[in-house]
C-alpha positions, 0 to 999 in steps of 0.5 A: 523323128528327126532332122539334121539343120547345117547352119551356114549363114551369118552368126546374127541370123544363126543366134535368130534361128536359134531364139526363133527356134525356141519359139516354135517349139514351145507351140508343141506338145513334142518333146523337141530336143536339139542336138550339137555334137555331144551336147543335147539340149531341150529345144523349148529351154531358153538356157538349153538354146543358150548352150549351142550358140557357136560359130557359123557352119554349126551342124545341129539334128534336131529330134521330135517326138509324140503325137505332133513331132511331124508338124514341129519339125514341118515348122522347124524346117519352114522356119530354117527356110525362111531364114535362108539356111542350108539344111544338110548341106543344100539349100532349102526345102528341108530334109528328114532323115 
């Protein structure tokens, strides 16, 4: 399953989504990888996160799967929301692709 995120707020609040990202991902048994451009990381790697830190406007897809892939990216996409992002290109809720 996968979701695409377009962060365009605030470089703060993208580096708090980012870390809070991690967060949620680490409550899952999915393996949860993020992608940005050609770089694709671990979602619940604290050094993985590290690596996609850039500026606003960043367009990032996020890929979960296993057997609770659908509530991570749920929480992901509630997460997002709740830090007032904009996800493909139009406010909230969150899209899945």
């Amino acid at each position: 399953m996968t979701s695409k995120i377009t962060i365009s707020n605030k470089s703060e609040l993208y580096l708090k989504f980012l870390s809070d990202l991690q967060q949620v991902a680490i409550g899952f048994n999915s393996r949860i990888t993020v992608q940005k451009g050609v770089v694709t990381v671990d979602a619940k790697s604290f050094m993985g996160i590290l690596a996609l830190i850039d500026a606003k406007g960043t367009k990032l897809e996020v890929v979960a799967e296993g057997e609770d892939a659908q509530m991570a990216l749920d929480a992901i996409g509630n997460l997002a929301s709740q830090n007032l992002l904009k996800l493909n290109g139009e406010p909230a809720p969150f899209r899945k692709n």
